[in-house]
C-alpha positions in Angstrom: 42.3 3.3 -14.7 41.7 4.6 -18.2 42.3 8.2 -19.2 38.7 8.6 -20.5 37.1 6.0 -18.4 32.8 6.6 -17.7 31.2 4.8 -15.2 28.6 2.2 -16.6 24.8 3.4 -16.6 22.8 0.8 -17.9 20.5 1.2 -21.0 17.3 1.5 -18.3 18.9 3.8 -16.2 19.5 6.3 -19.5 16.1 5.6 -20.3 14.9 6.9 -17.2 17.2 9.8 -17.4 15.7 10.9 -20.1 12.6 10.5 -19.0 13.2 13.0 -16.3 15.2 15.4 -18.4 11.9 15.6 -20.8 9.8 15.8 -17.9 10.7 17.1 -14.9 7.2 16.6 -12.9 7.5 13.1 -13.5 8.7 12.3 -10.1 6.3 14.3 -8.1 2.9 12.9 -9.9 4.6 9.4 -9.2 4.8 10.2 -5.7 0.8 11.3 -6.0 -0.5 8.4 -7.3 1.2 6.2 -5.0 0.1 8.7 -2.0 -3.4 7.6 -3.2 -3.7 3.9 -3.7 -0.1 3.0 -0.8 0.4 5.9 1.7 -2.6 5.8 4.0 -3.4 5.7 7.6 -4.0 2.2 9.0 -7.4 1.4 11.0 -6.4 -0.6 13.4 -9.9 -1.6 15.3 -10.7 -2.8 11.5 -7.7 -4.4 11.4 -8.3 -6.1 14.5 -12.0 -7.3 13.9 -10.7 -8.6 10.9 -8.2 -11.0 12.1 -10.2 -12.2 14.5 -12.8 -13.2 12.3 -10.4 -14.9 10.3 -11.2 -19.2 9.8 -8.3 -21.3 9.8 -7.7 -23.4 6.7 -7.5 -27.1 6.5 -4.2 -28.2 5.2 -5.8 -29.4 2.4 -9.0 -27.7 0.8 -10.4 -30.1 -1.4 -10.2 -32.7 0.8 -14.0 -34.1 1.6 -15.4 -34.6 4.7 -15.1 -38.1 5.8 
């Protein structure tokens, strides 16, 4: 091995480095937002009713009625 030998960090991975260095709340409002729209408690009754009323598709859709 090289005497002055760096591992490799890719051009994205400094980016988002930076990013971090600049901004060091940038992590935690990520973790909000996704809290909001991903991390949520599952209804299962709903859940249930709804694939029950779920129709089966026909192979093929735009097939007519013959």
């Amino acid at each position: 091995m090289p005497l002055f030998w760096k591992p490799y960090k890719s051009d994205a991975t400094q980016f988002i480095d930076s990013l971090k260095q600049r901004d060091p709340q940038l992590e935690a409002r990520q973790r909000e937002g996704r809290s909001l729209l991903w991390d949520r408690a599952q209804d299962r009754a709903a859940q249930q009713e709804f694939s029950e009323a779920r129709v089966p598709q026909k192979p093929y859709v735009y097939q007519t009625k013959g």
